[in-house]
C-alpha positions as CSV (number, residue, x, y, z in Angstrom):
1,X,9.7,-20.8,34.8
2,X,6.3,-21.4,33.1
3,X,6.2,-20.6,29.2
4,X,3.8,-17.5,28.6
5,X,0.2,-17.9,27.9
6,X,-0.3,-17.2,24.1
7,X,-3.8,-16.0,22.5
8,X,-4.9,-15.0,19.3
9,X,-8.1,-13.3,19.4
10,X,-10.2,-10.8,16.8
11,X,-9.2,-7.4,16.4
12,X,-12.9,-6.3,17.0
13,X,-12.4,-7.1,20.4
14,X,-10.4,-3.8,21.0
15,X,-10.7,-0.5,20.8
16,X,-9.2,1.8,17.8
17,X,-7.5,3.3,20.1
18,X,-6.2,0.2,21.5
19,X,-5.4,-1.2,17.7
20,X,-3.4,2.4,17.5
21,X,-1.0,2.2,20.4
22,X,-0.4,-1.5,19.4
23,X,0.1,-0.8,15.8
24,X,2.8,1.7,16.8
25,X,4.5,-0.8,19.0
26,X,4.4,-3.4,16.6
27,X,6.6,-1.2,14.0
28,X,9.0,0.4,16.9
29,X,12.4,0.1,15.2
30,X,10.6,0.4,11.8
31,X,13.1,1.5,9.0
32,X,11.2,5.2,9.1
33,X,9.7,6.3,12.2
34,X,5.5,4.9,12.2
35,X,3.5,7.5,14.8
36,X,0.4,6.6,13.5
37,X,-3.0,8.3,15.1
38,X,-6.5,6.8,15.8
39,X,-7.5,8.8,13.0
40,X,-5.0,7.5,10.4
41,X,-6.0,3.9,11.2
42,X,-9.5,4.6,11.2
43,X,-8.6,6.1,7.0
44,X,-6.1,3.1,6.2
45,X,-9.6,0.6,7.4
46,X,-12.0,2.5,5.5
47,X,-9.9,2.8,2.3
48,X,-8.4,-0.3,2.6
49,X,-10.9,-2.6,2.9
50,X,-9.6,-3.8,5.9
51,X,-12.0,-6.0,8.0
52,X,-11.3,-5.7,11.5
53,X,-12.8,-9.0,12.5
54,X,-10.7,-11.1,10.1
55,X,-8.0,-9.1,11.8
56,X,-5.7,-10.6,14.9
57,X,-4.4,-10.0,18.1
58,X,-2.2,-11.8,19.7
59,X,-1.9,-11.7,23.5
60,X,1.5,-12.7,25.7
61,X,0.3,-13.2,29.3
62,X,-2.8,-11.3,28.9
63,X,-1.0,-8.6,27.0
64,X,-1.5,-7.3,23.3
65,X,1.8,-8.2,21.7
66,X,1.1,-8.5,18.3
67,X,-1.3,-7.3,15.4
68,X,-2.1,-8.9,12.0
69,X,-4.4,-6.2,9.8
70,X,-6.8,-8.1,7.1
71,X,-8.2,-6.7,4.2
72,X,-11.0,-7.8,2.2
73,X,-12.6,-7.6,-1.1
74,X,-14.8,-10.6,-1.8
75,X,-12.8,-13.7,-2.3
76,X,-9.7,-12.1,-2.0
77,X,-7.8,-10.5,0.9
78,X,-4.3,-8.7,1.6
79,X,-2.0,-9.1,4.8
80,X,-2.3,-5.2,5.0
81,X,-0.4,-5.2,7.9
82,X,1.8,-7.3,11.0
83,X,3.6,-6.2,13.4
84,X,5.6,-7.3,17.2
85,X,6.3,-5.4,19.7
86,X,9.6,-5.4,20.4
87,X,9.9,-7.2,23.6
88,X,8.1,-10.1,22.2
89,X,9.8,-10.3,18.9
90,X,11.8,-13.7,18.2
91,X,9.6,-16.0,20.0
92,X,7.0,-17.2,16.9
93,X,4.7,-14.6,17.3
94,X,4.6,-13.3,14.1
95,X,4.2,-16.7,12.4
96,X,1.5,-17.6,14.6
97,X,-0.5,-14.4,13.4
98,X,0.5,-15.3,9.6
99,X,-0.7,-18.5,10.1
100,X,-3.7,-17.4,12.1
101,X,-4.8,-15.2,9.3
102,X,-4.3,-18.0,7.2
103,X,-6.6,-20.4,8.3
104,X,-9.2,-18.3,8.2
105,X,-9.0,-17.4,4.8
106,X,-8.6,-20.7,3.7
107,X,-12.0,-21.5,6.0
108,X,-13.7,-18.5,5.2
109,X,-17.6,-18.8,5.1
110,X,-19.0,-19.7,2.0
111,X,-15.9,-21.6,0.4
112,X,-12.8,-19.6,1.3
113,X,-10.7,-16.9,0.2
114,X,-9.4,-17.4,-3.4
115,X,-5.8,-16.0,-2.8
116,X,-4.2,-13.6,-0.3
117,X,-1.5,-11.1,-1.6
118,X,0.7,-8.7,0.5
119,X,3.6,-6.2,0.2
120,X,7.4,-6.4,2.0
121,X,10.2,-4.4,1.4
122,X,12.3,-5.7,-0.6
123,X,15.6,-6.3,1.7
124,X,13.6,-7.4,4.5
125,X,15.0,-10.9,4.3
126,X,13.7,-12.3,7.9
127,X,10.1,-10.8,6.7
128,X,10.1,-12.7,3.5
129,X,11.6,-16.2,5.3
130,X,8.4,-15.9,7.1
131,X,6.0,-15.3,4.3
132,X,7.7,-17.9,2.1
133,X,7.8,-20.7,5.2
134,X,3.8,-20.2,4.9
135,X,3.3,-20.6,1.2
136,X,3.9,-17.1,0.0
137,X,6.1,-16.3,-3.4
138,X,7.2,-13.5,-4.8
139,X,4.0,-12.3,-7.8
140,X,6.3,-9.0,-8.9
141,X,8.6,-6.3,-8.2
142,X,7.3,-2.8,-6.8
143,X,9.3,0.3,-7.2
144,X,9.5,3.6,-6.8
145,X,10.5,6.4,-8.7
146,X,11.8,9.8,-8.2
147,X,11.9,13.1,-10.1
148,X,14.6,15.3,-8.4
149,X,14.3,18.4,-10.3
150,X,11.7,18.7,-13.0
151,X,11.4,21.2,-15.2
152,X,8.8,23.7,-15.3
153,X,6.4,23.4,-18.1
154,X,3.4,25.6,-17.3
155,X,0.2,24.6,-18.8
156,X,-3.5,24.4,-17.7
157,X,-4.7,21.4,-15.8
158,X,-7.8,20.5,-14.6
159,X,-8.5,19.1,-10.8
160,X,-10.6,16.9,-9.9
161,X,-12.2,14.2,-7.5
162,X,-11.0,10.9,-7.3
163,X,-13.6,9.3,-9.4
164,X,-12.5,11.1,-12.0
165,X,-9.4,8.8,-12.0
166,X,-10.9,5.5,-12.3
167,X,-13.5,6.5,-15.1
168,X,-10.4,7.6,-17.3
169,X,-8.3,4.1,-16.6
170,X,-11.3,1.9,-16.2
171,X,-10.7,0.7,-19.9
172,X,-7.8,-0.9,-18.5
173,X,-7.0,-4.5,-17.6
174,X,-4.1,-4.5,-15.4
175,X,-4.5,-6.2,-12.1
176,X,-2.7,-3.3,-9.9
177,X,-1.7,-3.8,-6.4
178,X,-4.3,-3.2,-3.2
179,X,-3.3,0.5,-2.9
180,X,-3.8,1.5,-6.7
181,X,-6.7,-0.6,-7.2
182,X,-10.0,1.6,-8.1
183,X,-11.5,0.7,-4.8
184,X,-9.1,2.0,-2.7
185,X,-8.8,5.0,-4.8
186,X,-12.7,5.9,-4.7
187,X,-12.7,6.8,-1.4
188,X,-9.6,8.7,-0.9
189,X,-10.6,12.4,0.0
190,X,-8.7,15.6,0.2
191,X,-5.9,16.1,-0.1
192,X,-5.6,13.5,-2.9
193,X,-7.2,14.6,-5.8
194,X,-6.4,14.3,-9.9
195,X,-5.2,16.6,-12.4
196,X,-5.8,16.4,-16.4
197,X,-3.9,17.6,-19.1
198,X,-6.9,18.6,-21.6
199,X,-9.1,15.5,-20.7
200,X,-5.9,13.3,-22.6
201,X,-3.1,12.8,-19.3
202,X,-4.0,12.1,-16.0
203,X,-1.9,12.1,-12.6
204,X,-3.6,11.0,-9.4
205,X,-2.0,13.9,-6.3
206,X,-1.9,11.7,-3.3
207,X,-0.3,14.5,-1.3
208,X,2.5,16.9,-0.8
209,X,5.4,18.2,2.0
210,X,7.5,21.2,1.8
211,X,9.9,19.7,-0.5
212,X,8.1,16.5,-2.7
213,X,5.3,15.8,-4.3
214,X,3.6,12.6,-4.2
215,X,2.2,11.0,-7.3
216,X,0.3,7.6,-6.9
217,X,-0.2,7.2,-10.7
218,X,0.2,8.5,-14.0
219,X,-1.8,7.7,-17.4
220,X,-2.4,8.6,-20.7
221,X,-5.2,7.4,-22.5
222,X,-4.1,5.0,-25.4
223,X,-5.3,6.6,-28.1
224,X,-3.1,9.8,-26.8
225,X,0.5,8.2,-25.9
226,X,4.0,9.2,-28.1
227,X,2.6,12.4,-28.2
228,X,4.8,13.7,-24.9
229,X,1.7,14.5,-22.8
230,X,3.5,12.8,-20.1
231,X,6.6,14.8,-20.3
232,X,3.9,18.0,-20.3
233,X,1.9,16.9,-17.5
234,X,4.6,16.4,-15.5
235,X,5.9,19.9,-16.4
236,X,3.0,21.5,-15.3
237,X,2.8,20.0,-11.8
238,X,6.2,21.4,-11.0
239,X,4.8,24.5,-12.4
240,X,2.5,24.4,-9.9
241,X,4.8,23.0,-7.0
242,X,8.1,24.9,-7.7
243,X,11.1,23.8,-5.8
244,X,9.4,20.3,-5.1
245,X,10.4,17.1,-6.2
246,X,8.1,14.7,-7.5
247,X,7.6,11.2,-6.3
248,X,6.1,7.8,-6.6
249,X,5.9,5.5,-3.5
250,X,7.4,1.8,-4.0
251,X,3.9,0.6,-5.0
252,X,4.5,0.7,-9.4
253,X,4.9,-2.9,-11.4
254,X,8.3,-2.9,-12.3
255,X,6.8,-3.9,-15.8
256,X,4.7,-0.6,-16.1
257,X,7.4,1.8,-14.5
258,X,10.4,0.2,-16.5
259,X,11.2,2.4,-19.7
260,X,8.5,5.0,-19.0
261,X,9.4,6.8,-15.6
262,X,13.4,6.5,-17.1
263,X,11.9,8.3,-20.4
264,X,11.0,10.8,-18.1
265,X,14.0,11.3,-16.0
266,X,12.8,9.9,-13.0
267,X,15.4,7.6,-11.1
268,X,14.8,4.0,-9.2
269,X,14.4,4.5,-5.5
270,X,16.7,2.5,-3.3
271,X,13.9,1.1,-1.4
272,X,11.4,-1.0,-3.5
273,X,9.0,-3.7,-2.6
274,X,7.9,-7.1,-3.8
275,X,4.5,-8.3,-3.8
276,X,3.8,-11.8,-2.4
277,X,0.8,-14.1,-2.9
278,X,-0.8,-17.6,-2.0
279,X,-3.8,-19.1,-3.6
280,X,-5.9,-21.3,-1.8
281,X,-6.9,-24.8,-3.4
């Protein structure tokens, strides 16, 4: 029996709804179901960054088996997303696309990508084998955090637009992870949005269910902090959600979430993520 033809060829060479039905494939047997639509990858490339030409297919026999999403923000770029289908799994593929990905970065017009980061959960040992076997080390821990039952502290909050967000942080100089970064956030539309406790505490609202809210970021202006705005702000948003918990994704520093998010009862989630990187010489 012959061994099957392999390609590797641009993402821009299929259709969204192509990318779609492979992007679903590629996460069958995911650790939560992934039923992604043409429209929800059409919002994760726009607010992403992700460059759908620097992405990769790969093709088994003439069929898509594989797809490696590549974002881009001038000399760096983020593995946003890989993924095998499952009948093609254990045969190389995905290290083929890592490494396809890779040398383009590092070959990139006009002198190459600087570094390239990504995010894997945490306990996904064979995931992070691969990523490591390619250069890749751990940068930092991501967690989440979860607020069970908070208490009720009505008070009167502004809303606002995302912009809002990144003008109050901008004094900042943490380097945050892809999804927090002010880029991403300046083009998220409804239903994320931001509330303010009197121009002082800010929470960014990335969305909600019937039973959880979900926070991508809290802050309190410098000069404003020991003053328990947090603990108020918080409050208020289950004021405004009763019955809901209140959640953070796995996408928070360990060393900005450590101390504060315990302060405020939240507890560590059981699945948390590390980030990975690899800078280019």
């Amino acid at each position: 029996m012959s061994s099957p033809k392999i390609e590797v060829l641009s993402a821009s060479c299929f259709s969204i709804e192509a990318l779609t039905v492979l992007f679903n494939r590629g996460f069958a047997g995911y650790r939560f179901p992934v039923d992604l639509t043409s429209e929800g990858l059409s919002h994760r490339i726009r607010t992403e960054d992700v460059d759908i030409h620097a992405s990769k297919v790969v093709l088994r026999d003439g069929a898509p088996a594989g797809l490696a999403l590549i974002a881009r923000r001038g000399c760096r770029s983020r593995l946003a997303a890989m993924g095998v289908t499952e009948e093609a799994r254990h045969q190389g593929l995905g290290r083929l696309l890592a490494q396809a990905v890779l040398a383009d970065a590092r070959n990139r017009q006009g002198g190459g990508d600087r570094e390239m980061r990504l995010e894997v959960f945490e306990d996904n040992i064979a995931a992070r084998k691969l990523y490591e076997g390619e250069g890749f080390s751990v940068l930092r821990r991501l967690v989440g955090r979860t607020l069970p039952s908070p208490r009720a502290q009505p008070a009167t909050l502004e809303l606002h637009d995302t912009p809002e967000w990144n003008h109050a942080v901008s004094a900042e100089s943490i380097l945050l992870p892809w999804q927090l970064q002010p880029e991403t956030l300046a083009v998220l539309c409804a239903p994320t949005r931001v509330a303010s406790l009197d121009g002082k505490a800010w929470a960014l609202i990335y969305g909600s269910s019937a039973e959880m809210l979900m926070l991508r970021g809290l802050y309190v202006r410098p000069e404003h902090r020991r003053q328990h705005l947090a603990s108020r702000l918080i409050g208020a948003l289950a004021a405004m959600h009763p019955g809901h918990a209140i959640h953070f994704p796995p996408l928070l520093p360990e060393s900005l979430a450590e101390g504060f998010f315990d302060h405020l009862g939240f507890r560590m989630d059981a699945m948390n993520q590390v980030e990975m990187g690899i800078t280019f010489s």
